[in-house]
C-alpha positions in Angstrom: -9.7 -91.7 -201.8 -9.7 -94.4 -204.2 -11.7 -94.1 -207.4 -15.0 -95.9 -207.5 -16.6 -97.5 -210.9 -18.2 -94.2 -211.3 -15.4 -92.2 -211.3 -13.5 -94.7 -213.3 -16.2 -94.0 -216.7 -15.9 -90.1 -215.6 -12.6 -90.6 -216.1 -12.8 -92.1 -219.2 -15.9 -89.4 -220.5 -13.9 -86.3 -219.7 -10.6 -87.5 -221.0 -12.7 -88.6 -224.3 -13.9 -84.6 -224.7 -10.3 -83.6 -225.2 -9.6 -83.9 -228.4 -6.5 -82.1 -228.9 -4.0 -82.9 -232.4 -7.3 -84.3 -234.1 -8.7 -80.5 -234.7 -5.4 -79.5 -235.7 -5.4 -81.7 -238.5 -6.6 -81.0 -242.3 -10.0 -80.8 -242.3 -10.4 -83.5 -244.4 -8.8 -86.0 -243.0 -10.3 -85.2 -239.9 -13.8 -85.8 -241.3 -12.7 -89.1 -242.3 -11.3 -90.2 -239.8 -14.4 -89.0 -237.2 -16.7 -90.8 -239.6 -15.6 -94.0 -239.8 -15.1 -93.6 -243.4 -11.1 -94.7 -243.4 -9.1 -95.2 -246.3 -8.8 -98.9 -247.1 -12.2 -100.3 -246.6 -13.5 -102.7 -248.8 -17.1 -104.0 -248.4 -18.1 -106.7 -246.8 -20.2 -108.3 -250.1 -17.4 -108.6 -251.9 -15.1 -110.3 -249.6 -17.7 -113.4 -248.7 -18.3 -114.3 -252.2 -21.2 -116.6 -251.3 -19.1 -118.8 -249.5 -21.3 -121.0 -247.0 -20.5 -119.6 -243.3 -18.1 -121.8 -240.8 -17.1 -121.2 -237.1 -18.4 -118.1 -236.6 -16.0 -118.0 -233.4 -12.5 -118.0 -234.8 -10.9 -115.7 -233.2 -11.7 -117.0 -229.4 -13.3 -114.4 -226.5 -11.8 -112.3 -224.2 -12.5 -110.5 -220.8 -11.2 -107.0 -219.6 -10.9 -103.8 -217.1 -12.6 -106.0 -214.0 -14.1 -103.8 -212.0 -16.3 -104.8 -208.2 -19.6 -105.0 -209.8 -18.4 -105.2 -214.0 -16.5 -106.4 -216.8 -16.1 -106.2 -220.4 -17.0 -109.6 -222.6 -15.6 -109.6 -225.7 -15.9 -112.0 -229.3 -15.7 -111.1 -233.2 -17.7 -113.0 -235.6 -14.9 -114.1 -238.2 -15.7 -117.3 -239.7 -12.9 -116.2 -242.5 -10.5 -114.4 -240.3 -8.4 -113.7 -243.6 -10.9 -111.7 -245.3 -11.9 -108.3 -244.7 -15.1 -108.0 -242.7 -14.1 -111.6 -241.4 -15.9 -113.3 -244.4 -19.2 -111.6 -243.1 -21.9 -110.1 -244.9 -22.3 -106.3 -244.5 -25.4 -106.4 -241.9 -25.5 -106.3 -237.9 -26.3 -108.9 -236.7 -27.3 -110.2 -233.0 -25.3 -112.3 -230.4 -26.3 -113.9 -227.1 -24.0 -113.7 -224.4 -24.2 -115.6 -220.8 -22.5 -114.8 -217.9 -22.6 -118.3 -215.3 -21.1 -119.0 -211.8 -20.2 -122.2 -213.0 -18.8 -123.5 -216.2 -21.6 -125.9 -216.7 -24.1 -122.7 -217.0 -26.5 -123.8 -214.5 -26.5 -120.7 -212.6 -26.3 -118.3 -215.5 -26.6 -114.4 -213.4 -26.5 -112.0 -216.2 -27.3 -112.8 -220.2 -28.4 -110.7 -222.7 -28.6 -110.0 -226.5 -25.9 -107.4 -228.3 -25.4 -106.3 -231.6 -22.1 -107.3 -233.5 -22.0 -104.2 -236.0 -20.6 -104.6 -239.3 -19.1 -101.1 -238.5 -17.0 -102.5 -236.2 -15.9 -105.6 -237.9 -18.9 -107.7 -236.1 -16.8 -107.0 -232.6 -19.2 -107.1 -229.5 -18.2 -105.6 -226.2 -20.3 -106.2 -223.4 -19.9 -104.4 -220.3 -21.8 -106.3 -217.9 -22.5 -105.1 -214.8 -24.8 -106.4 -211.6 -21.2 -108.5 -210.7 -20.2 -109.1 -207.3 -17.0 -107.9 -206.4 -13.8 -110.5 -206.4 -15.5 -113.3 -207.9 -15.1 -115.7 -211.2 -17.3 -116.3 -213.3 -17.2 -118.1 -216.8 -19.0 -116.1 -220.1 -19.6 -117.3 -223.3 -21.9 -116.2 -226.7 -24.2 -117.7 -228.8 -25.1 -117.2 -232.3 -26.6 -118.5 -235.7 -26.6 -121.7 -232.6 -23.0 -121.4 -232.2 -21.8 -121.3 -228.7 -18.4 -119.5 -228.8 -15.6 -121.3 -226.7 -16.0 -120.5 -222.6 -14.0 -118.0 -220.8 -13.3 -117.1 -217.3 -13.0 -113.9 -216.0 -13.2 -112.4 -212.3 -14.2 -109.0 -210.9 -12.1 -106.9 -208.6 -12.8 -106.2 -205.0 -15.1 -104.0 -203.7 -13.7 -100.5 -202.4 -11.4 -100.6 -199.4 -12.3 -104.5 -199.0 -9.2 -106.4 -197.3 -7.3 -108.7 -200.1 -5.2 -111.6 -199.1 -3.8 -112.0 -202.1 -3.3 -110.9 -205.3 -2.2 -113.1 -208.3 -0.9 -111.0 -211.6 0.8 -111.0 -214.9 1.9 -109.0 -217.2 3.2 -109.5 -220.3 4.2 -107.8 -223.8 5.9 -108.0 -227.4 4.3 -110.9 -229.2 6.1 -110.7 -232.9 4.0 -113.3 -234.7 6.9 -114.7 -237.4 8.9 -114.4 -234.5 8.5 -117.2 -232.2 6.0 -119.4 -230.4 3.5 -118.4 -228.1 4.7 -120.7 -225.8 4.8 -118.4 -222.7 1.1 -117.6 -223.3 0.3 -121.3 -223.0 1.9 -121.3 -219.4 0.3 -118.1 -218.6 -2.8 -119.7 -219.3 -2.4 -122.7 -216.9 -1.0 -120.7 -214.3 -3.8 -119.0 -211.8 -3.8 -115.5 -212.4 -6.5 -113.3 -211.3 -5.5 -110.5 -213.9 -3.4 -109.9 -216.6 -1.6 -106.8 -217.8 -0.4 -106.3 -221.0 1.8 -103.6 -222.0 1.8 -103.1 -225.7 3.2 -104.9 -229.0 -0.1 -107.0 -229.5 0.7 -106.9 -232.9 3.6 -105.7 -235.4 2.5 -103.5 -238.1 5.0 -105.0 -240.3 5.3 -107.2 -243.7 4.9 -111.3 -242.3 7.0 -113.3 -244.9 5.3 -115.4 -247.2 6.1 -118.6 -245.8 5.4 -117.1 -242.1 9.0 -117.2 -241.2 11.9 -119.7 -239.9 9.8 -120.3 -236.9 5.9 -120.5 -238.1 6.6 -122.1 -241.6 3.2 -121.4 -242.2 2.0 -119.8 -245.4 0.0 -116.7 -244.7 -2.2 -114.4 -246.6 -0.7 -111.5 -249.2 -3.1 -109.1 -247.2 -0.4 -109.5 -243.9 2.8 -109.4 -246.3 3.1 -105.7 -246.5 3.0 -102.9 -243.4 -0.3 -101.7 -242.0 -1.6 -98.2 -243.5 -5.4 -99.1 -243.8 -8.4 -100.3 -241.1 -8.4 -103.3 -243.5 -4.5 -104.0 -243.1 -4.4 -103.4 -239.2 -7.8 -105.4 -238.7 -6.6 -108.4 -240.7 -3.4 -108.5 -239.1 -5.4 -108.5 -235.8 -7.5 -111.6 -236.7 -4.0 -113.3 -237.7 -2.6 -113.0 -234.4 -6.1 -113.9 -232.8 -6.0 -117.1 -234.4 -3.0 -118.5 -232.4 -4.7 -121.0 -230.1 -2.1 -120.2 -226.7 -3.0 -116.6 -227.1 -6.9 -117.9 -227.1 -6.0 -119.6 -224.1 -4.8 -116.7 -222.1 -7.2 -114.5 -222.8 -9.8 -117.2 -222.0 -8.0 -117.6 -218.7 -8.5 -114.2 -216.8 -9.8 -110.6 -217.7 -6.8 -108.6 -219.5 -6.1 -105.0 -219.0 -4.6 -103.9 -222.0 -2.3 -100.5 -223.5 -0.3 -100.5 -226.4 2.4 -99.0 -227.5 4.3 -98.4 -230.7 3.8 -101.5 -232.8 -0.6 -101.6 -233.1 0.7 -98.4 -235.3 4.3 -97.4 -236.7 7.8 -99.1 -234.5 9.1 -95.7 -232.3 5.9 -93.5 -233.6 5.7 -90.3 -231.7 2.3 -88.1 -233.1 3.0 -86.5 -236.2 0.8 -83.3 -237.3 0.1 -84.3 -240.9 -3.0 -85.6 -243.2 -1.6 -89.3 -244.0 -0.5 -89.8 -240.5 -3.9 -88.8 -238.8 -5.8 -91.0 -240.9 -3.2 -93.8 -240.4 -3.1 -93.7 -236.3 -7.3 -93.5 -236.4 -7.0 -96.8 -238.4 -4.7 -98.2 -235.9 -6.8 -97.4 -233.1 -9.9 -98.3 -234.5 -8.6 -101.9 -235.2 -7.0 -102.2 -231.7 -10.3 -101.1 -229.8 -12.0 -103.3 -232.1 -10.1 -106.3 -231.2 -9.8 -105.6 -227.6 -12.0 -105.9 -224.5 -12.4 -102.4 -223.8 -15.1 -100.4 -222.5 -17.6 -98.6 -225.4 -16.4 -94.6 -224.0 -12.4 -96.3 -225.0 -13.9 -96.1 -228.5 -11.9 -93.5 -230.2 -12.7 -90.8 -231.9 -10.5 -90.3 -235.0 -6.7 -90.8 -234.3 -7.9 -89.8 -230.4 -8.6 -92.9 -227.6 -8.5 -92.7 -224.4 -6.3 -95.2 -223.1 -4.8 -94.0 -219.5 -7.4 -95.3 -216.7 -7.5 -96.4 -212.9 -8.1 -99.8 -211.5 -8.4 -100.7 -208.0 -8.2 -104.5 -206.2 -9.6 -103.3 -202.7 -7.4 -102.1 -200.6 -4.3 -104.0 -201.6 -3.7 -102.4 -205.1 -4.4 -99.6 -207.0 -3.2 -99.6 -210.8 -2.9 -96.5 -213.1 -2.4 -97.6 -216.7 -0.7 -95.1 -218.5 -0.3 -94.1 -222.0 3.2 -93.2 -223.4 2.9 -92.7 -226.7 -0.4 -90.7 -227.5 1.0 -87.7 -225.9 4.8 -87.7 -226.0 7.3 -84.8 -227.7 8.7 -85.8 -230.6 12.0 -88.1 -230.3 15.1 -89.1 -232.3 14.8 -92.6 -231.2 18.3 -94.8 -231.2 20.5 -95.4 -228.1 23.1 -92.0 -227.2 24.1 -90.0 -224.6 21.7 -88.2 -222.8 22.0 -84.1 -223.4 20.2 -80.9 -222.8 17.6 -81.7 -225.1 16.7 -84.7 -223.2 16.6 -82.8 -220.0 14.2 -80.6 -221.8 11.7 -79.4 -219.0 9.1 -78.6 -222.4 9.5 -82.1 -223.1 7.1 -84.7 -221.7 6.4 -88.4 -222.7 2.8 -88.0 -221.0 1.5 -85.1 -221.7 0.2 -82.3 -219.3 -2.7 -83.6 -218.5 -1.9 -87.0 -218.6 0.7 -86.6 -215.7 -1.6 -84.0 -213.9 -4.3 -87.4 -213.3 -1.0 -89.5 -212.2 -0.1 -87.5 -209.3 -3.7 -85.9 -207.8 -4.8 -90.0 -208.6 -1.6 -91.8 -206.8 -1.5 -88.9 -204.2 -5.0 -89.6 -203.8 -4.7 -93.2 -202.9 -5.2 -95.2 -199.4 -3.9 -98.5 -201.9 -1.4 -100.8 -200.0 0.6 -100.8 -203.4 0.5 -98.1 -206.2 1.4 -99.3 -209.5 1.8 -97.8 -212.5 1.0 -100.3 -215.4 2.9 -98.8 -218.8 5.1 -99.3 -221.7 8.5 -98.0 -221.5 11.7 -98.4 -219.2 11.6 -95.9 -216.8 15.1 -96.4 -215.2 17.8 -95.6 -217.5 19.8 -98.5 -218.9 23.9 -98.1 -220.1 24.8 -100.4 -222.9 28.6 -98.9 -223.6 31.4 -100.2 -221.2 33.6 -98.2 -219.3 33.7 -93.9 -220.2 30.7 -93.1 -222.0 27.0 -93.7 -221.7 24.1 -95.2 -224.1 20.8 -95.1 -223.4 17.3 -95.9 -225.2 16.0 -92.7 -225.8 12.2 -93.6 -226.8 12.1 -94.4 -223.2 11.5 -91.9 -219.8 15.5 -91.4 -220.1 14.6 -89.3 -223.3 12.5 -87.3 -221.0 14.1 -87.4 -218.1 12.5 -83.7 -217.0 9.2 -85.4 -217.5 10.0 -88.5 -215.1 11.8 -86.2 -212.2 8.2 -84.3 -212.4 6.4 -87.1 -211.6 8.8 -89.3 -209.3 9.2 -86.7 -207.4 5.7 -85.2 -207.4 4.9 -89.0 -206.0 7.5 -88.5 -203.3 6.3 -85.0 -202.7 2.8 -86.6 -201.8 3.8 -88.9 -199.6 3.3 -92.3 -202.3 4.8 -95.1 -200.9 5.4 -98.7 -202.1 5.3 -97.6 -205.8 5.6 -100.2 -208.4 6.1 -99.8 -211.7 5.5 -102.7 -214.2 7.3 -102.5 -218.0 7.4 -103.9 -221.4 9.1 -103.0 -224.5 12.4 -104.0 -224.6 12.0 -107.6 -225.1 14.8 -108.3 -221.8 14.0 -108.5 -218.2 15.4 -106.4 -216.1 14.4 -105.5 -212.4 15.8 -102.3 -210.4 15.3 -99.0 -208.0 13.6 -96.1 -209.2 15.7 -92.5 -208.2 14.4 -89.1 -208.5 18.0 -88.2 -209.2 19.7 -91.2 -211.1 22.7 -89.3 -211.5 23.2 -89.3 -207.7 24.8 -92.6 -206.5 23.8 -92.0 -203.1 20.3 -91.1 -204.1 17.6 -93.2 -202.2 15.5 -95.4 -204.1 11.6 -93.9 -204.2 9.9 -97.6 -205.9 10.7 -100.6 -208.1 10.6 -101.3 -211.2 9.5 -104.9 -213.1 10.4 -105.2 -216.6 9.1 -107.8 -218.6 11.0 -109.2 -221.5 8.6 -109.9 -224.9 6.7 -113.0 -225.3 8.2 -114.0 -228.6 10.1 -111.0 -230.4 13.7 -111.2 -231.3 13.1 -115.6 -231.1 14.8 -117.1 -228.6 17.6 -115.5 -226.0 20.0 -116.7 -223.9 19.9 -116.6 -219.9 22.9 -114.2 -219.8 24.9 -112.4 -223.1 27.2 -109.4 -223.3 24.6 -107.0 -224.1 22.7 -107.4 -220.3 25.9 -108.1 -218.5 27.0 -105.1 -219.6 24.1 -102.7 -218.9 23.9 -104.7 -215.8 27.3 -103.7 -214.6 26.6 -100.1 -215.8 23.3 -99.6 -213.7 24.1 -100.0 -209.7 20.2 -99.2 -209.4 19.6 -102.5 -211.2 19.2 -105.7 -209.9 18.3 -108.0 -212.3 19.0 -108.7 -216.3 17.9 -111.7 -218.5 17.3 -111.9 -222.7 15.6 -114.7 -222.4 11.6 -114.7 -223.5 8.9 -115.3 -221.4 6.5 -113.1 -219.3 6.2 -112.1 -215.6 3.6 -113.9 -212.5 3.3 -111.7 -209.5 2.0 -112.6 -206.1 1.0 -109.8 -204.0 -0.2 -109.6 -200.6 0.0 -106.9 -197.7 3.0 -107.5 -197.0 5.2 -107.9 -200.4 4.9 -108.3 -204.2 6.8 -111.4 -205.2 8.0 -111.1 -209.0 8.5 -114.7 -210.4 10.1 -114.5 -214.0 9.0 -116.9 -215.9 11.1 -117.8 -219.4 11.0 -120.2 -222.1 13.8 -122.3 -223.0 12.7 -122.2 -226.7 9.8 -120.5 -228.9 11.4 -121.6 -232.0 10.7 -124.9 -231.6 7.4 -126.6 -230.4 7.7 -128.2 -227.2 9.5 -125.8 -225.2 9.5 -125.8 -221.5 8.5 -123.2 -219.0 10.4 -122.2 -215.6 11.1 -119.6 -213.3 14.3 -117.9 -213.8 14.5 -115.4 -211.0 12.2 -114.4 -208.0 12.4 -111.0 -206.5 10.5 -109.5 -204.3 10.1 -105.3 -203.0 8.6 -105.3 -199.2 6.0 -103.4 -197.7 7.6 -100.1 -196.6 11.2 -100.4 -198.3 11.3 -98.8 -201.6 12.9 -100.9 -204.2 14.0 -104.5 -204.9 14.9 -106.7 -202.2 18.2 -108.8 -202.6 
């Protein structure tokens, strides 16, 4: 049966008592990190300096995890995004927030008071609840008589209710110096009733000086240098945050949001040492922060729970995964897969991790199961002829750990699987194979890869590097370097994949279109030509 909202904060409760490399840690550094008390903090006195307050609402508002009856309402109080504490004083202080069935406000159905805690940067997450399922509504916030800017948001379907239609997007990689945010700005104006993004929110690394060749805008010396401290990693938050097309889709829908390696270290994998646990629990306690995620996603130390189950009615049922948290250690790089890679001790989920991905998916009476993560999961070929390269941060690295759990799907009887990707800043579409190294294998699902909003500046339609991997990989069906993001339609009878790119985000003024459409049909594994 599918998971109700219940079971969904059960999920999140019990997961959040496991708190596994966190007590193997130096004691120490564990204390630290469980307190709050993270290397790097500076007080928030010192960083106002008596300056007189501005917009309180800087940083824009955001939505997230829609379930039937609930979602999460987000907002930081920053009117000096650029200064620790966001230029506010070190006190809590209260915030108003309005929940209204029309943008005007004249039917507001839920409001309320919160507490934006200097704690936790003056974020406030409000998980409101009372909803009715599958329907918008617009939020907003209110304090020192500031209204923040309007979003709107919408809840998910009740359990087992009948869904026409489902609209979706999913999008990752958004290197700020990097390019535009132009394919947020058409995500935003395009009707989606949820967006999915799969990790790269921010990049942990040193911004130049003058922002770049793209931004040529002069930036801070607090984001010049690689994240190590809360202070680093939540400043370079509000910097991204302040990009007004990034605003705009967030305003525009609730996000569902993972990361993966960037909100922390490029290719991490855990590490079991003193500076690295107090380094991922300042990662992860500027990325909950900053996102709209539940209060029990609120981590504990370098532990949060990020892996979770959301379900639109009957039609969909997605299980966001978490790749990184839990993962073997890797050499990273593109080679030739070898017996350590087919390793059956090695696993890019964890035990428990892919344990809840098969009893959940087996579980499910979902039209389409879709599993919402980070890496490629289909291998990809990028030498020519004899020989073979292949990512190995991504499932090929672990292919043991992906034959468990394509194969545990087929095993229950999981149909329609689709699997939605980020990462590797291309877009690529193909079949999933229990056995990839069996031409004649049948295909068991599809999977969608998304190329990055703005990392690696702008790409061409076709190049070497994808015409090659695409005439490597006969299970794929689709390759583009272009930038961009990915708008889904799904309805009972087929999930229609529109790839949307952007002919430049080094330039402003670039255009939007739709590259490729594919589609994968009710019933038939994999991508339809």
């Amino acid at each position: 049966m599918n998971p109700h909202p219940q079971t969904y904060l059960e999920t999140l409760r019990a997961a959040a008592l496991s708190r596994r490399r966190f007590l193997t840690a130096t004691g120490a550094a564990a204390a630290l990190a469980a307190a709050g008390s993270l290397a790097g903090v500076r007080t928030a006195e010192a960083a106002t300096g008596g300056r007189d307050r501005r917009d309180l609402f800087t940083l824009g508002v955001a939505s997230g995890d829609p379930l039937p009856d609930a979602v999460v309402i987000w907002t930081r109080l920053a009117p000096e995004p650029a200064e620790p504490y966001g230029g506010m004083a070190d006190r809590d202080v209260p915030v108003r927030w309005q929940v209204a069935e029309d943008e005007s406000f004249r039917r507001i159905v839920r409001s309320g008071t919160a507490t934006a805690r200097s704690a936790y940067s003056h974020t406030v997450h409000v998980d409101v609840r009372g909803l009715r399922p599958w329907r918008h509504y617009f939020y907003r916030f209110l304090a020192d008589r500031q209204f923040s800017p309007i979003g709107r948001t919408r809840t998910a379907p009740a359990p087992g209710q009948e869904v026409a239609a489902l609209s979706l997007a999913f999008a990752s990689c958004q290197n700020w110096p990097a390019g535009l945010y132009t394919a947020h700005a058409d995500l935003a104006a395009r009707d989606h009733d949820v967006v999915f993004f799969l990790g790269d929110y921010i990049y942990e690394n040193a911004i130049p000086a003058d922002g770049g060749a793209v931004r040529r805008q002069q930036v801070t010396p607090d984001v010049q240098h690689e994240c190590l401290s809360l202070d680093d990693y939540r400043l370079r938050f509000a910097h991204y945050k302040q990009d007004v097309d990034l605003q705009a889709a967030h305003a525009s829908a609730p996000w569902v949001v993972t990361m993966d390696d960037h909100e922390v270290q490029n290719d991490w994998a855990p590490v079991d040492s003193v500076e690295w646990t107090v380094r991922q629990a300042n990662a992860f306690r500027a990325y909950w922060e900053h996102m709209p995620m539940r209060l029990a996603q609120e981590p504990e130390g370098p532990d949060m729970q990020l892996y979770r189950r959301l379900t639109y009615g009957s039609l969909a049922e997605f299980s966001v995964l978490d790749t990184r948290q839990y993962r073997s250690h890797h050499d990273g790089g593109w080679r030739a897969p070898g017996d350590d890679t087919r390793d059956p001790a090695r696993t890019i989920t964890g035990e428990r991790q892919e344990r809840w991905i098969l009893d959940g998916l087996g579980a499910s009476t979902s039209r389409w199961n879709v599993l919402v993560q980070q890496v490629l999961m289909m291998p990809l070929d990028n030498t020519a002829g004899e020989g073979v390269a292949s990512p190995m941060g991504t499932w090929e690295g672990y292919s043991a750990s992906r034959e468990r759990v394509l194969g545990g799907l087929v095993d229950r009887g999981v149909d329609n699987l689709v699997v939605l990707t980020g990462d590797v800043h291309a877009n690529f579409a193909g079949d999933l194979k229990v056995d990839f190294a069996d031409p004649a294998a049948p295909a068991v699902g599809a999977e969608l890869v998304g190329t990055s909003i703005s990392s690696d500046g702008d790409g061409p339609a076709e190049d070497a590097w994808t015409g090659t991997i695409l005439a490597e990989g006969p299970h794929l069906a689709y390759a583009n370097h272009e930038r961009g993001y990915v708008s889904c339609r799904v309805t009972p009878r087929e999930w229609t994949a529109d790839y949307r790119v952007i002919d430049t985000i080094e330039r402003p003024g670039g255009t939007a279109l739709t590259r490729r459409t594919l589609t994968v049909a009710d019933g038939v594994p994999g991508i339809q030509a």
